[in-house]
Predicted model as a PDB file, atoms N, CA, C, CB and O in Angstrom, pLDDT in the B-factor column:
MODEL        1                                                                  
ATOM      1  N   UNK A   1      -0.894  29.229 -10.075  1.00 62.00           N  
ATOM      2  CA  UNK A   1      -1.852  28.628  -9.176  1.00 62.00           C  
ATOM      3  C   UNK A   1      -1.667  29.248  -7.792  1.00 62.00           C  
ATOM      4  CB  UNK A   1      -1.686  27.082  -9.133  1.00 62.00           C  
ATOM      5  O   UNK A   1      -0.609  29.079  -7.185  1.00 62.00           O  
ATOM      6  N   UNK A   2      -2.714  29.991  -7.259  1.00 65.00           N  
ATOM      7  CA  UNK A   2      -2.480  30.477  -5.697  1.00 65.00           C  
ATOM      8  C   UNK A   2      -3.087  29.400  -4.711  1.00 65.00           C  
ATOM      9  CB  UNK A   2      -3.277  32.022  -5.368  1.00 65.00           C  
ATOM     10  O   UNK A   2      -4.121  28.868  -5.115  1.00 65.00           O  
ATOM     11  N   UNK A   3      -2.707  29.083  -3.741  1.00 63.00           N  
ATOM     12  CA  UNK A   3      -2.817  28.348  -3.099  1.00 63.00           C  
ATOM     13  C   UNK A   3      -3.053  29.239  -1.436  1.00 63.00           C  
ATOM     14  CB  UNK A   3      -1.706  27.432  -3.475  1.00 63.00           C  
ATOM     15  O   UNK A   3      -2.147  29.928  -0.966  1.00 63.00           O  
ATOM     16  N   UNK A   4      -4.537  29.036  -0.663  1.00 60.00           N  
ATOM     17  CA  UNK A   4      -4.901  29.509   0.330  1.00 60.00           C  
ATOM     18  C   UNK A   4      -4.012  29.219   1.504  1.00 60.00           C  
ATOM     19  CB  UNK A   4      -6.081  29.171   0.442  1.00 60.00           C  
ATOM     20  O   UNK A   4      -4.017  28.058   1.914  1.00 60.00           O  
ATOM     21  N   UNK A   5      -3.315  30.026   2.053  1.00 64.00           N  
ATOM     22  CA  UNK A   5      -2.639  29.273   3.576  1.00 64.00           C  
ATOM     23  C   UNK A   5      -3.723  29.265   4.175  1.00 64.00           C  
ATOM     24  CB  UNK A   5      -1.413  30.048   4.596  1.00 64.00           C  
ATOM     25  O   UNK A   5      -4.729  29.974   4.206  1.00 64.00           O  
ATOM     26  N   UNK A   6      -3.205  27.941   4.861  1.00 62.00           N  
ATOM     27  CA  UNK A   6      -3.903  26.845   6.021  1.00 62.00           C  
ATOM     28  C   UNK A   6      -3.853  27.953   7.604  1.00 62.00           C  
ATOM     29  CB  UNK A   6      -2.566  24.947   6.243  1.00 62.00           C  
ATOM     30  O   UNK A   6      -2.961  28.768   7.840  1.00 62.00           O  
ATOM     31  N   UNK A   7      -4.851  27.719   8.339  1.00 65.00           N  
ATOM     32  CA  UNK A   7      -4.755  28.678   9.407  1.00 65.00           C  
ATOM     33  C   UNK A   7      -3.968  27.907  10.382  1.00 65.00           C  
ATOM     34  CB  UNK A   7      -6.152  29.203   9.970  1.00 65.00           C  
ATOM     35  O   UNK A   7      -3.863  26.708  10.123  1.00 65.00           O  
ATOM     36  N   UNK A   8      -3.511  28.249  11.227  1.00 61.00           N  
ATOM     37  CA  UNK A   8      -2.499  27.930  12.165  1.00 61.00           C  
ATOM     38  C   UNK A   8      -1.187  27.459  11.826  1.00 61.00           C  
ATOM     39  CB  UNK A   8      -2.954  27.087  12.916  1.00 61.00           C  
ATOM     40  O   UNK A   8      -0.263  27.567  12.632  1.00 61.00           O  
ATOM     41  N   UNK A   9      -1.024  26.900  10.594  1.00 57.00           N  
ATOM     42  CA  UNK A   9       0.039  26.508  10.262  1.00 57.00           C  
ATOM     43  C   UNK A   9      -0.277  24.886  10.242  1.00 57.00           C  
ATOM     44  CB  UNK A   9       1.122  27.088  11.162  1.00 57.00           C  
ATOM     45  O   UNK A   9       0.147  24.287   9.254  1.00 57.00           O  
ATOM     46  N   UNK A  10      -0.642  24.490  10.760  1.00 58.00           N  
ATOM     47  CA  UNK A  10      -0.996  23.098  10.810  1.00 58.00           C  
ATOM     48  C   UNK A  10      -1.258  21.859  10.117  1.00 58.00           C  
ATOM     49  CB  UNK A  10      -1.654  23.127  11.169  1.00 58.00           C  
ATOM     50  O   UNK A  10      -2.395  21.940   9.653  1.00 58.00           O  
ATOM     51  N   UNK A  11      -0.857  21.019   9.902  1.00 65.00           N  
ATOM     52  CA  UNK A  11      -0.493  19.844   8.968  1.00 65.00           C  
ATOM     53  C   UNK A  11      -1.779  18.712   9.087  1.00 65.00           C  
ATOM     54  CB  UNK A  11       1.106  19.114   9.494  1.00 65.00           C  
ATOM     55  O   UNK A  11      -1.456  18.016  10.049  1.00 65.00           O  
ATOM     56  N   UNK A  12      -2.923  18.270   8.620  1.00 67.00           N  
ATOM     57  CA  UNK A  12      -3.614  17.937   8.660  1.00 67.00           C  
ATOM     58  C   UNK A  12      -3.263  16.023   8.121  1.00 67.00           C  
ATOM     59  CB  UNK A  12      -4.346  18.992   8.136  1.00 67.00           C  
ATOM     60  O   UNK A  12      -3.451  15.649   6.964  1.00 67.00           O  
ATOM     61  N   UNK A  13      -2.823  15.212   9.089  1.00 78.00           N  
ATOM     62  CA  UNK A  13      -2.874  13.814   7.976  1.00 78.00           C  
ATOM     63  C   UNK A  13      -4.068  12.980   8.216  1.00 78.00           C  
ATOM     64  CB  UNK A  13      -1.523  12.690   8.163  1.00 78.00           C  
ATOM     65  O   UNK A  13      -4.867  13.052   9.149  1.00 78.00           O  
ATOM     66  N   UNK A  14      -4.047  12.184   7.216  1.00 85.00           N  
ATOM     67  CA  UNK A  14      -4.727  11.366   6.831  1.00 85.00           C  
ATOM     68  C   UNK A  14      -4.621   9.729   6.988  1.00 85.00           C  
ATOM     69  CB  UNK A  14      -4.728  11.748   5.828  1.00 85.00           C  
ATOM     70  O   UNK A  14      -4.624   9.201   5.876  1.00 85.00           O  
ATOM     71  N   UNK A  15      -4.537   8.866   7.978  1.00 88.00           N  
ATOM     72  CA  UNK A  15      -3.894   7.662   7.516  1.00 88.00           C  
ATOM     73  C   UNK A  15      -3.738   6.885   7.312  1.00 88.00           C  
ATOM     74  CB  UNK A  15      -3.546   7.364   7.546  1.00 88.00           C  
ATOM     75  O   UNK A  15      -2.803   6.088   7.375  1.00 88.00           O  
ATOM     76  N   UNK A  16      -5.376   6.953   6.762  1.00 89.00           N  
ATOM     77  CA  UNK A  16      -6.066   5.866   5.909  1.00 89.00           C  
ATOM     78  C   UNK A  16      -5.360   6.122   4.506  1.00 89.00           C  
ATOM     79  CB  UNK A  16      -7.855   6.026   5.839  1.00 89.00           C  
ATOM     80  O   UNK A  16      -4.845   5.180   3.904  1.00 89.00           O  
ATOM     81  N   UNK A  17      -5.347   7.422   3.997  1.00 89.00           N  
ATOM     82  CA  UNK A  17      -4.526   7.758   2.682  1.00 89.00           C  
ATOM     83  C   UNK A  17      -3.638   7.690   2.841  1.00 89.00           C  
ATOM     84  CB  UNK A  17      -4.518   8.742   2.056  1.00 89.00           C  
ATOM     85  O   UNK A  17      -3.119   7.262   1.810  1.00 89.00           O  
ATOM     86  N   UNK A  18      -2.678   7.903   3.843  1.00 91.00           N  
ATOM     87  CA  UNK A  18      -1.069   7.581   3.941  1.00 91.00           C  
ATOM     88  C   UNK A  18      -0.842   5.605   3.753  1.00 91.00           C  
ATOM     89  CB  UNK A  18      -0.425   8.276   5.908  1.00 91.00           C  
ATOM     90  O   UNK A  18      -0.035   5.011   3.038  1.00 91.00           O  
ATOM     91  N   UNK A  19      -1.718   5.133   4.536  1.00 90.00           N  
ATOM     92  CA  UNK A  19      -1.789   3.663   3.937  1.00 90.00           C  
ATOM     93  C   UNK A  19      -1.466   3.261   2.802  1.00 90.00           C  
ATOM     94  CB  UNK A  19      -2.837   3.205   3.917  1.00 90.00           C  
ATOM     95  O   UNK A  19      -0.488   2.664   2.352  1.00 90.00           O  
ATOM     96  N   UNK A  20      -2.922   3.874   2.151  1.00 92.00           N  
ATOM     97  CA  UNK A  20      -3.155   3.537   0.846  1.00 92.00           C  
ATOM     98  C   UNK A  20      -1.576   3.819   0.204  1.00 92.00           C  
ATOM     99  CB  UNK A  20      -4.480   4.482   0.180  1.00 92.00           C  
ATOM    100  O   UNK A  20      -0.534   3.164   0.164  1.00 92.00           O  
ATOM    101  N   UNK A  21      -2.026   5.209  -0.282  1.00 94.00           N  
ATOM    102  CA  UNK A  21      -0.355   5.435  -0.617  1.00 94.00           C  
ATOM    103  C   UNK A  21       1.053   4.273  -0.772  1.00 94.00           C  
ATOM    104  CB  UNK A  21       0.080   6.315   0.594  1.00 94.00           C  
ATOM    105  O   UNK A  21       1.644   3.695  -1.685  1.00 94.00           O  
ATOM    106  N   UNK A  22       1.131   4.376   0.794  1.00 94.00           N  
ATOM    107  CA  UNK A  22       2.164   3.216   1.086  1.00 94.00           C  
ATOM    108  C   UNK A  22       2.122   2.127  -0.008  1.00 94.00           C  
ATOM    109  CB  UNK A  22       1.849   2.496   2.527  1.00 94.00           C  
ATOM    110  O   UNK A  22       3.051   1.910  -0.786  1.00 94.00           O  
ATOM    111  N   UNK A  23       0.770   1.364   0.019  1.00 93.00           N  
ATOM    112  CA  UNK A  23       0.387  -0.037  -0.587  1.00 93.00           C  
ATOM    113  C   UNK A  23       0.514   0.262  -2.385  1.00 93.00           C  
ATOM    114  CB  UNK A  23      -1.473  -0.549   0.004  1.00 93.00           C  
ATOM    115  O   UNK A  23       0.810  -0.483  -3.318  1.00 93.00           O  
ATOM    116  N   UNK A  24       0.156   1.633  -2.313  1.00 95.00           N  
ATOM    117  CA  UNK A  24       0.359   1.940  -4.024  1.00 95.00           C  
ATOM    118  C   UNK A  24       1.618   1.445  -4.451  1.00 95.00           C  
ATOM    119  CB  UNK A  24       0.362   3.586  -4.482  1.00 95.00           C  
ATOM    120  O   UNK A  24       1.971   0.567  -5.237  1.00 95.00           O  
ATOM    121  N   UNK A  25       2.338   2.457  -3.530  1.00 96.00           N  
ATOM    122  CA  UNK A  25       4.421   2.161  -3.566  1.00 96.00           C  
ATOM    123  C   UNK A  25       4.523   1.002  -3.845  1.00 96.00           C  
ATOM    124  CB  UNK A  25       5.525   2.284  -2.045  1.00 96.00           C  
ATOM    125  O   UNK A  25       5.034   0.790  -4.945  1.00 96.00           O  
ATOM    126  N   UNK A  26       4.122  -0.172  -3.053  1.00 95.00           N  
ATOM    127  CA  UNK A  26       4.960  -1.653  -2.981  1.00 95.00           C  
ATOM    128  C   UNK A  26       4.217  -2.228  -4.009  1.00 95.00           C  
ATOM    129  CB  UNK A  26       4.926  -2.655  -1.463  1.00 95.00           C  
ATOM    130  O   UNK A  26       4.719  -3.270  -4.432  1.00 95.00           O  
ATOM    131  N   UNK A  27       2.944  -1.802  -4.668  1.00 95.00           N  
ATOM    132  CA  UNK A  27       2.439  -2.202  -5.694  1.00 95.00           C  
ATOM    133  C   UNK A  27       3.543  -2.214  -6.788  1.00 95.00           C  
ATOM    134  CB  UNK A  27       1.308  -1.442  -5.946  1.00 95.00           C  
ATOM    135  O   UNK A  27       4.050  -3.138  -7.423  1.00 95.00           O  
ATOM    136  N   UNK A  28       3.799  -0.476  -6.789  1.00 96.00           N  
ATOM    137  CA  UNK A  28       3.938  -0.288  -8.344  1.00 96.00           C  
ATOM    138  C   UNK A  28       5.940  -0.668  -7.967  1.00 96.00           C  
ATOM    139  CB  UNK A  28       3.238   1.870  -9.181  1.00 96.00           C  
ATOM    140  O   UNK A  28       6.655  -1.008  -8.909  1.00 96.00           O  
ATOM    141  N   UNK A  29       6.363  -0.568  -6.933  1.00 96.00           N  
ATOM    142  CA  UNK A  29       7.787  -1.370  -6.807  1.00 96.00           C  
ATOM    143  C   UNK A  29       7.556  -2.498  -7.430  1.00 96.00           C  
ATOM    144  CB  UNK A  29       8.345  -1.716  -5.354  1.00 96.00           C  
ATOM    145  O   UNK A  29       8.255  -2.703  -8.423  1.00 96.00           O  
ATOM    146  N   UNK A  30       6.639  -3.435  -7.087  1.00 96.00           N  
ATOM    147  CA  UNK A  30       6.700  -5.344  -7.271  1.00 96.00           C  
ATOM    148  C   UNK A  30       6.486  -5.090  -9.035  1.00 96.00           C  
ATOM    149  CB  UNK A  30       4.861  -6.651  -6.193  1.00 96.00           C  
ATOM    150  O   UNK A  30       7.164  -5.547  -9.956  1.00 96.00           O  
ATOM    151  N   UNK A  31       5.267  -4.176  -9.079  1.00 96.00           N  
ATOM    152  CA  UNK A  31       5.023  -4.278 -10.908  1.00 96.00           C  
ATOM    153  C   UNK A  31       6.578  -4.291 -11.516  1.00 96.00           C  
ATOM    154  CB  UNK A  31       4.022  -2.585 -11.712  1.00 96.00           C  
ATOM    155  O   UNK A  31       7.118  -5.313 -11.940  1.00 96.00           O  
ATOM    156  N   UNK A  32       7.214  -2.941 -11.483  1.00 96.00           N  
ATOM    157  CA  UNK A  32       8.425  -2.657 -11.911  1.00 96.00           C  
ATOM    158  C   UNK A  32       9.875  -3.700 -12.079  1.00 96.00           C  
ATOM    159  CB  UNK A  32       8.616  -1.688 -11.089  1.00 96.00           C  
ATOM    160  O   UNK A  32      10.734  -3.970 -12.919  1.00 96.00           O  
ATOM    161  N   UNK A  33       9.548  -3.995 -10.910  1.00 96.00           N  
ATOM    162  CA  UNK A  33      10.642  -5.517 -10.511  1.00 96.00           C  
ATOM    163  C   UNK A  33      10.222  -7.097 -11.571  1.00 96.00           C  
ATOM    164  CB  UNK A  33      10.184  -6.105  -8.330  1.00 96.00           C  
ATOM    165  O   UNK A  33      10.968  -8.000 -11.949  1.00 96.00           O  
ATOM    166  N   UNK A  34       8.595  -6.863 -11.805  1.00 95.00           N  
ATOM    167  CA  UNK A  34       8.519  -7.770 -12.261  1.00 95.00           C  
ATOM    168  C   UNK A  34       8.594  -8.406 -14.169  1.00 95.00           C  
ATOM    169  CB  UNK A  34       7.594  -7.837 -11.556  1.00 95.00           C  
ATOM    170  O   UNK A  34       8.217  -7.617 -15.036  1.00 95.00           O  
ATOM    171  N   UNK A  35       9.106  -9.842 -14.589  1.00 95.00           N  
ATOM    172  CA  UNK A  35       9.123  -9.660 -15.861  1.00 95.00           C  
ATOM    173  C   UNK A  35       7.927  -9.355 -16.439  1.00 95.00           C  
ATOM    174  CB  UNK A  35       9.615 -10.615 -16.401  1.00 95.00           C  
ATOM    175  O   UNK A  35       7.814  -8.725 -17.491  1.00 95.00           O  
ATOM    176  N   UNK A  36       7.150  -9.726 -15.868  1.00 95.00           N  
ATOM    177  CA  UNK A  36       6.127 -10.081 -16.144  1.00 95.00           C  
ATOM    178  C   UNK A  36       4.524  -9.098 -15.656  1.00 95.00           C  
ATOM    179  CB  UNK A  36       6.355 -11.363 -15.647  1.00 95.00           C  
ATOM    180  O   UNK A  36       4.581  -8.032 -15.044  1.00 95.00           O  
ATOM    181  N   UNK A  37       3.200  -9.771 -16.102  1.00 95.00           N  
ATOM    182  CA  UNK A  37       2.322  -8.791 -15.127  1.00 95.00           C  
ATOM    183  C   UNK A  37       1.673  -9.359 -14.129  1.00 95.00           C  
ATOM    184  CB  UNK A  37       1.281  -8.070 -15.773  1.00 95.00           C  
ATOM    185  O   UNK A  37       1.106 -10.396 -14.474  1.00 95.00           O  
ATOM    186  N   UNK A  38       1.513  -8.997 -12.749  1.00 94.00           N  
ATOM    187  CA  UNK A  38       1.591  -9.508 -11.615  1.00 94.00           C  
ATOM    188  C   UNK A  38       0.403 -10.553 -11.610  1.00 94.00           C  
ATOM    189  CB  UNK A  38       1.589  -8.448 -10.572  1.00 94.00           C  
ATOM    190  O   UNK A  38      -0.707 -10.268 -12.061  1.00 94.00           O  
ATOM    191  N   UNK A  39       0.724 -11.809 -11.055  1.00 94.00           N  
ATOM    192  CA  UNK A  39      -0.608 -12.490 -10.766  1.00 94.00           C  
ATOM    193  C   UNK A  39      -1.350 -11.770  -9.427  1.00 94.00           C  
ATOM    194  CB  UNK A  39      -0.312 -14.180 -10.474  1.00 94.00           C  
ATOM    195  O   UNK A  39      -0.916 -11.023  -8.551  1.00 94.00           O  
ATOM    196  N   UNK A  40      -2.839 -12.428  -9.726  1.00 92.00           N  
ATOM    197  CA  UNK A  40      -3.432 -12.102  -8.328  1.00 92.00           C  
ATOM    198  C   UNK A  40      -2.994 -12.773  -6.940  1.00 92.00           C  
ATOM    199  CB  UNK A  40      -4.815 -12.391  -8.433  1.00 92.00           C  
ATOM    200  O   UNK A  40      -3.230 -12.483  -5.767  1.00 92.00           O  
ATOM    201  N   UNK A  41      -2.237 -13.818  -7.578  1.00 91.00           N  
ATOM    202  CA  UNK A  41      -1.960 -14.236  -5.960  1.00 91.00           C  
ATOM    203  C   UNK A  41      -0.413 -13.144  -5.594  1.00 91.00           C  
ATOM    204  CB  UNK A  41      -1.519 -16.463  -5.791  1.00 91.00           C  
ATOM    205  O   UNK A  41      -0.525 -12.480  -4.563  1.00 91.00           O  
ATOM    206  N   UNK A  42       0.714 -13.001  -6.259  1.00 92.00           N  
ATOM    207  CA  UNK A  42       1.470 -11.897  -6.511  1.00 92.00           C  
ATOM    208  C   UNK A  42       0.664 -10.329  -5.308  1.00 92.00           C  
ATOM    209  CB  UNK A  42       1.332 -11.707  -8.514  1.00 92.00           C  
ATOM    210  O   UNK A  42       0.894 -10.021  -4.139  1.00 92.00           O  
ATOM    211  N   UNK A  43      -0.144  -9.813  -6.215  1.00 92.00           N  
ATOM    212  CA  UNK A  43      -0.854  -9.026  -5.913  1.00 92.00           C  
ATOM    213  C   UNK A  43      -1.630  -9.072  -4.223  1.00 92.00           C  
ATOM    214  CB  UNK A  43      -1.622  -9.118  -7.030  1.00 92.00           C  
ATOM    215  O   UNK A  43      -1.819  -8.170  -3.407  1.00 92.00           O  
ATOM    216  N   UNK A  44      -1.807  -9.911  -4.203  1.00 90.00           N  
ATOM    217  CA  UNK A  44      -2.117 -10.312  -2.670  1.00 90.00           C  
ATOM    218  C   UNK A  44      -1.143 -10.292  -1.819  1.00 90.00           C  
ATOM    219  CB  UNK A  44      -2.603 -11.575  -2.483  1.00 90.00           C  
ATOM    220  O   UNK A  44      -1.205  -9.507  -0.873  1.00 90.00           O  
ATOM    221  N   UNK A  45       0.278 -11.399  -2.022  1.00 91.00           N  
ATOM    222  CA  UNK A  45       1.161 -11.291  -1.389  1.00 91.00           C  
ATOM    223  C   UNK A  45       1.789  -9.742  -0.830  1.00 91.00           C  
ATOM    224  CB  UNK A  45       1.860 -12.012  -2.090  1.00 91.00           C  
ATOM    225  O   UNK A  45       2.023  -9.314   0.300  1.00 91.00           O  
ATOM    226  N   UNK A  46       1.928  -9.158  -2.184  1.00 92.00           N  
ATOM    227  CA  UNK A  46       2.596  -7.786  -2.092  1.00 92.00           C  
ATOM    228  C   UNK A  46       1.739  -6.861  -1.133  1.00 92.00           C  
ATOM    229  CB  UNK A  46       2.723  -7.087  -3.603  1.00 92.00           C  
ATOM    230  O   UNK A  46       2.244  -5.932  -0.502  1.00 92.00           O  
ATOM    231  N   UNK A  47       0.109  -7.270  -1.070  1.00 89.00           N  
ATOM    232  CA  UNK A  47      -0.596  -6.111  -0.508  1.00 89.00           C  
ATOM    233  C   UNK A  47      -1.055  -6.723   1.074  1.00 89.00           C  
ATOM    234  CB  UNK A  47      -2.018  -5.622  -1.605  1.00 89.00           C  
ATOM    235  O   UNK A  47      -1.865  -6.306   1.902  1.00 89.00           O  
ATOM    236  N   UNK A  48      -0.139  -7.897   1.057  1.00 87.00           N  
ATOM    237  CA  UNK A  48      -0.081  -8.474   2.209  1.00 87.00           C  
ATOM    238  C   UNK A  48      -2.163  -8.687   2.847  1.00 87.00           C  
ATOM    239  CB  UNK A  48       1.150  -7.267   3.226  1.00 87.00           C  
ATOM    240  O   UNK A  48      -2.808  -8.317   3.828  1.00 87.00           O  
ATOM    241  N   UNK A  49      -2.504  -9.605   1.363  1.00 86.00           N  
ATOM    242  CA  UNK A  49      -3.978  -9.774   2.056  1.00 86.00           C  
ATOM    243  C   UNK A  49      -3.709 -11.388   2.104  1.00 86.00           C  
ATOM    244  CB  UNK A  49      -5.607  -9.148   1.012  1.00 86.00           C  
ATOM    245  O   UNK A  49      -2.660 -11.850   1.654  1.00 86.00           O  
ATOM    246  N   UNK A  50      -4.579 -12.096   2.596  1.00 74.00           N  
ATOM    247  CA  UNK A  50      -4.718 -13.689   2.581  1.00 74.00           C  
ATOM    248  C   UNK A  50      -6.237 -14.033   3.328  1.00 74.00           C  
ATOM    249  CB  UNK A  50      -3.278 -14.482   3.550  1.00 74.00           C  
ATOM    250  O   UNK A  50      -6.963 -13.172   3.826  1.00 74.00           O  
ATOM    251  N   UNK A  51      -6.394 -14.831   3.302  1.00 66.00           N  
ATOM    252  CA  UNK A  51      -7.622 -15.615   4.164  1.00 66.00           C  
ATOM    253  C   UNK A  51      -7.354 -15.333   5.472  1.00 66.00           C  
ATOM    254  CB  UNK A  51      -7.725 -17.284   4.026  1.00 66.00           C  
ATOM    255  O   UNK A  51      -6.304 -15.578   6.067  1.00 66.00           O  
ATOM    256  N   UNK A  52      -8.515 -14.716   5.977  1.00 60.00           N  
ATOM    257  CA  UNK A  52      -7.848 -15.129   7.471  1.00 60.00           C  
ATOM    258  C   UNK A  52      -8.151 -15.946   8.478  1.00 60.00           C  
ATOM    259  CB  UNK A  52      -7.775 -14.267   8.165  1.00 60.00           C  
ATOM    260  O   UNK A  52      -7.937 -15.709   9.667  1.00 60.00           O  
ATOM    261  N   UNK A  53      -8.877 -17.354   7.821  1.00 60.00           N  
ATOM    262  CA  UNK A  53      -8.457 -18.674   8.539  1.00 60.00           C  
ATOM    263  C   UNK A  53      -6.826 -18.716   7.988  1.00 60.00           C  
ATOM    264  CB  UNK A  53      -9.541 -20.218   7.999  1.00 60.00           C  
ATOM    265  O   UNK A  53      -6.149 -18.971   8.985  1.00 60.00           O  
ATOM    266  N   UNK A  54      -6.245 -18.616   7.204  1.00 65.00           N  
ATOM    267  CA  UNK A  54      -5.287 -19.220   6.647  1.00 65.00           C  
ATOM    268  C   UNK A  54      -3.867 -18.569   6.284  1.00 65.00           C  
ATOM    269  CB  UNK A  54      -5.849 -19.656   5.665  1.00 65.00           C  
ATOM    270  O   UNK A  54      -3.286 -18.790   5.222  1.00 65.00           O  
ATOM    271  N   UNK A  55      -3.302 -17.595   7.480  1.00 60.00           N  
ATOM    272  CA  UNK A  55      -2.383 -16.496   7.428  1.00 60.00           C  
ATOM    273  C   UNK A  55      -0.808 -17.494   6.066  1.00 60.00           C  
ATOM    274  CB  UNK A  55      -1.810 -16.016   9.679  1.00 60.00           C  
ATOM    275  O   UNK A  55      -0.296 -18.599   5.890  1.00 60.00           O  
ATOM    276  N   UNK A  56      -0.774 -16.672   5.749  1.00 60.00           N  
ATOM    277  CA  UNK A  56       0.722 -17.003   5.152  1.00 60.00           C  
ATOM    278  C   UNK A  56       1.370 -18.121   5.964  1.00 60.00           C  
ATOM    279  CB  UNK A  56       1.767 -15.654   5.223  1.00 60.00           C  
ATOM    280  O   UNK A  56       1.280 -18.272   7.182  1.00 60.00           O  
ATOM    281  N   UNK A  57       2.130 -18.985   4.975  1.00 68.00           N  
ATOM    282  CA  UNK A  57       3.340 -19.879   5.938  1.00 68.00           C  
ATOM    283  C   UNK A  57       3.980 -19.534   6.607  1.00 68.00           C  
ATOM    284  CB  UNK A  57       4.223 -20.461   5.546  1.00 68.00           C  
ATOM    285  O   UNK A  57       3.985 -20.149   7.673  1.00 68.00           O  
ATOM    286  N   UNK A  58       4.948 -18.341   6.468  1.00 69.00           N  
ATOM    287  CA  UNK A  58       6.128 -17.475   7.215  1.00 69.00           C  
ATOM    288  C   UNK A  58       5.415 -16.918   8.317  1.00 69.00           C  
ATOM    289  CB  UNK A  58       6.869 -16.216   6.300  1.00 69.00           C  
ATOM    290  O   UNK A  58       6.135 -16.336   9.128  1.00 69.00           O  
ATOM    291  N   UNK A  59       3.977 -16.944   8.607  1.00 64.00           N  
ATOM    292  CA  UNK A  59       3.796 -16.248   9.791  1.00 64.00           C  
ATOM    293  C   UNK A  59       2.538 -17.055  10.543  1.00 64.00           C  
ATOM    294  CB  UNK A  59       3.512 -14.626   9.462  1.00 64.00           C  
ATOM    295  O   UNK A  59       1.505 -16.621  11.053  1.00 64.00           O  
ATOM    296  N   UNK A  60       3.021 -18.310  10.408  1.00 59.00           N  
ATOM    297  CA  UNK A  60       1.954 -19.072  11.150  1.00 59.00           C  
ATOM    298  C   UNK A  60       2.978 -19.302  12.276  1.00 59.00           C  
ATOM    299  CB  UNK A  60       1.196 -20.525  10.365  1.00 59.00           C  
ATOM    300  O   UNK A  60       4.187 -19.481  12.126  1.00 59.00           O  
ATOM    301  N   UNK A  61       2.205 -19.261  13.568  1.00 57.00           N  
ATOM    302  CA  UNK A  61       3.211 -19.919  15.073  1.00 57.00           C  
ATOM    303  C   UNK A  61       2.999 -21.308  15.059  1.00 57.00           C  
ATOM    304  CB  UNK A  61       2.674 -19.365  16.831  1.00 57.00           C  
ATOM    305  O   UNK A  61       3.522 -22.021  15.915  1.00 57.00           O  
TER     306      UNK A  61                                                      
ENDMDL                                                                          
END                                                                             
């Protein structure tokens, strides 16, 4: 496979995809860890979504 060098040398990110990415990781960590297959509320927690009238307990002031 040849692969074109990039002009300048320069590293182009992304980090909306570096996000994503990230959230894949702690996905497929929690899957792995788990006995079981993840609930949706699981799945939420891990991807750190919730209501947002209604933030998590641990992070209400």
């Amino acid at each position: 496979m040849n692969v074109a060098p990039m002009r300048g040398g320069t590293a182009v990110q992304d980090h909306v995809a570096l996000a994503e990415i990230e959230l894949c990781g702690d996905l497929i960590i929690a899957a792995s860890a788990a006995a079981e297959r993840l609930s949706f509320d699981r799945i939420d927690e891990v991807l750190r979504v919730w209501d947002l009238r209604e933030p998590p307990a641990d992070e209400r002031a």
